[in-house]
C-alpha positions, 0 to 999 in steps of 0.5 A: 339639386342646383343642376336640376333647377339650372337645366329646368331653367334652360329648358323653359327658356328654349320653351318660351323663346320657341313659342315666340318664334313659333307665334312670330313666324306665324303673325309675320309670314310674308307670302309671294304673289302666286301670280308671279311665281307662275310668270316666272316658271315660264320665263326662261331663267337668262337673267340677261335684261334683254327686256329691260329689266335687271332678270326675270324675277322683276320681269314677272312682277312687272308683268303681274302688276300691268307695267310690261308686256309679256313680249319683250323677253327675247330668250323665251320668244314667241312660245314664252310669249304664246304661254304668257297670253295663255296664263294670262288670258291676254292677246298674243302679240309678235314679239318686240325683238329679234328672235335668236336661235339658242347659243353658247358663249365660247372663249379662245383659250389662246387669246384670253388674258384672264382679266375676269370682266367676263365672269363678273358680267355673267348673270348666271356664273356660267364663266370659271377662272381666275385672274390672269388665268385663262377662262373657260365656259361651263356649256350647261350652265351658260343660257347665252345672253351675250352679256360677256361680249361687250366687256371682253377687252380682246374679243376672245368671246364668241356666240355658237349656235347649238344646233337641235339634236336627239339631246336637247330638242323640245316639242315646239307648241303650236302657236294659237291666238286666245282672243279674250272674247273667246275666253268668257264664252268658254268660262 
């Protein structure tokens, strides 16, 4: 009988500590901007702070808010920035950097001395090795920031183009001016 009333007794326990839970979950939800999740799909995820801000996260909340322009974001260029002004029915403006074709970083394995500067600058966790061990990149990781450069004591590490193939080319949209005027008419 006293194992009956002892498992009645856990059991009304989970039951009561559920539904506060439950209740709490519910009372306390915390919900993102939508507007800042769809500022931050478009963005192209480099993490680089290139645009001045620490990743695309506090980019898009910058952007939501009115504190950034959306050109400022190098990686995605003038079709992120097209993209931008069209969620956001602003003007699309040039971009406010020089635009780079995509790349990779490469390390010279024979030159690397393993020190790890590289890896702890890689946003992205696009570097694999160890201490005084070489390094290598992994290609499909890395977005090509160039934050690993400027750490690297011997330049081992250099920027490749990745030249556009069957694999890995986009359909490039065509760049077209959305003039806020022209916006309320269409509303």
């Amino acid at each position: 009988m006293e194992i009956v009333l002892a498992i009645a007794i856990m059991a009304l326990g989970a039951v009561v500590l559920g539904a506060a839970l439950g209740f709490a979950s519910i009372k306390f939800k915390v919900e993102g901007d939508p507007l800042v999740e769809k500022i931050e799909a478009l963005l192209p995820q480099t993490q680089c702070g290139q645009c001045s801000y620490p990743g695309c996260r506090p980019y898009a909340e910058a952007i939501a808010k009115g504190e950034a322009e959306i050109n400022l974001c190098p990686p995605g260029g003038i079709e992120g920035v097209t993209k931008l002004a069209a969620l956001l029915g602003r003007e699309v403006k040039p971009l406010d950097a020089e635009e780079k074709p995509k790349q990779i970083a490469i390390i010279d394995e024979n030159t690397c001395i393993g020190c790890t500067l590289c890896i702890q600058a890689c946003p992205v966790d696009a570097i694999v090795g160890a201490a005084k061990q070489m390094h290598t990149i992994i290609a499909a990781q890395c977005t090509g920031c160039e934050l690993c450069l400027p750490p690297c004591p011997v330049e081992c590490i250099r920027m490749e183009v990745i030249e556009e193939n069957l694999d890995n080319w986009k359909w490039k949209y065509p760049v077209v001016a959305i003039k806020p005027a022209e916006m309320r008419k269409a509303a």
